[in-house]
C-alpha positions in Angstrom: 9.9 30.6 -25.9 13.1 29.5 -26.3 16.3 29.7 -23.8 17.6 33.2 -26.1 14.1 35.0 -25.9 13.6 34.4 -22.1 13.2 38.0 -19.9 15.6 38.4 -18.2 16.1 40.5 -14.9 17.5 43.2 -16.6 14.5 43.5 -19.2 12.4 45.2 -16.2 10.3 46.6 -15.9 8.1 45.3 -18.9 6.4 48.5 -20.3 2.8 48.5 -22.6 3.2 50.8 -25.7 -0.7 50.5 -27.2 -0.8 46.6 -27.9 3.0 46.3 -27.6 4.9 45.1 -24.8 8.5 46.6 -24.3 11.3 45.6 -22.0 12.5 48.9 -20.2 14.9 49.9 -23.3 12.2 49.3 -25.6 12.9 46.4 -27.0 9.4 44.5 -28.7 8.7 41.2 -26.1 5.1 40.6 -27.7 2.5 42.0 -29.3 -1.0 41.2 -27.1 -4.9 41.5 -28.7 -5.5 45.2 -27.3 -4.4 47.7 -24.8 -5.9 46.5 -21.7 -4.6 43.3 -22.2 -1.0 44.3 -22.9 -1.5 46.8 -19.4 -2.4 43.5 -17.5 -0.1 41.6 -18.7 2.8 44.2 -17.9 1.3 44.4 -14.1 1.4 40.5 -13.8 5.0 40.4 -15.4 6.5 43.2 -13.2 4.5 42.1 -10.1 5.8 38.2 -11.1 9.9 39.8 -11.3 9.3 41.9 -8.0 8.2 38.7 -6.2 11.2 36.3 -7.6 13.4 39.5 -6.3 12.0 39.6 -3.1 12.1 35.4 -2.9 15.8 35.6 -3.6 16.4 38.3 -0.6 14.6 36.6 2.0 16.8 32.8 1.3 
Protein backbone atom coordinates (compact mmCIF):
# COMPACT_ATOMS: atom_id res chain seq x y z
CA UNK A 1 0.00 0.00 0.00
CA UNK A 2 1.42 2.96 -0.80
CA UNK A 3 1.90 6.37 1.33
CA UNK A 4 -1.69 7.96 -0.73
CA UNK A 5 -3.82 4.68 0.01
CA UNK A 6 -2.92 4.52 3.70
CA UNK A 7 -6.30 4.69 6.32
CA UNK A 8 -6.24 7.28 7.75
CA UNK A 9 -7.86 8.29 11.20
CA UNK A 10 -10.52 9.96 9.66
CA UNK A 11 -11.47 6.81 7.40
CA UNK A 12 -13.10 5.21 10.77
CA UNK A 13 -14.66 3.34 11.41
CA UNK A 14 -14.00 0.68 8.47
CA UNK A 15 -17.47 -0.73 7.56
CA UNK A 16 -18.19 -4.42 5.65
CA UNK A 17 -20.68 -4.02 2.78
CA UNK A 18 -21.06 -8.00 1.61
CA UNK A 19 -17.27 -8.74 0.65
CA UNK A 20 -16.44 -4.93 0.52
CA UNK A 21 -14.80 -2.96 2.98
CA UNK A 22 -15.82 0.76 3.24
CA UNK A 23 -14.27 3.66 5.12
CA UNK A 24 -17.19 5.36 7.16
CA UNK A 25 -18.16 7.61 3.89
CA UNK A 26 -18.17 4.70 1.87
CA UNK A 27 -15.33 4.93 0.14
CA UNK A 28 -14.13 1.04 -1.43
CA UNK A 29 -10.66 0.15 0.91
CA UNK A 30 -10.62 -3.58 -0.40
CA UNK A 31 -12.52 -6.11 -1.58
CA UNK A 32 -11.87 -9.52 0.90
CA UNK A 33 -12.77 -13.50 -0.26
CA UNK A 34 -16.33 -13.53 1.55
CA UNK A 35 -18.45 -11.86 4.17
CA UNK A 36 -17.08 -13.26 7.27
CA UNK A 37 -13.85 -12.39 6.29
CA UNK A 38 -14.48 -8.78 5.35
CA UNK A 39 -16.68 -8.67 9.10
CA UNK A 40 -13.30 -9.81 10.77
CA UNK A 41 -11.24 -7.86 9.16
CA UNK A 42 -13.42 -4.60 9.93
CA UNK A 43 -13.32 -5.70 13.85
CA UNK A 44 -9.53 -6.12 13.79
CA UNK A 45 -9.14 -2.68 11.76
CA UNK A 46 -11.52 -0.70 14.10
CA UNK A 47 -10.34 -2.46 17.25
CA UNK A 48 -6.37 -1.83 15.81
CA UNK A 49 -7.55 2.44 15.29
CA UNK A 50 -9.29 2.41 18.81
CA UNK A 51 -6.12 1.09 20.46
CA UNK A 52 -3.54 3.60 18.56
CA UNK A 53 -6.31 6.27 19.94
CA UNK A 54 -6.21 5.23 23.19
CA UNK A 55 -1.99 4.77 23.01
CA UNK A 56 -1.88 8.43 21.92
CA UNK A 57 -4.14 9.62 25.11
CA UNK A 58 -2.42 7.85 27.70
CA UNK A 59 1.52 9.44 26.41
Amino acid sequence: MSRDNELKPDDFPIQADKDKLRTHKGEPVAVAESEQIADEIADRLNEHAHQEEQDRWSA
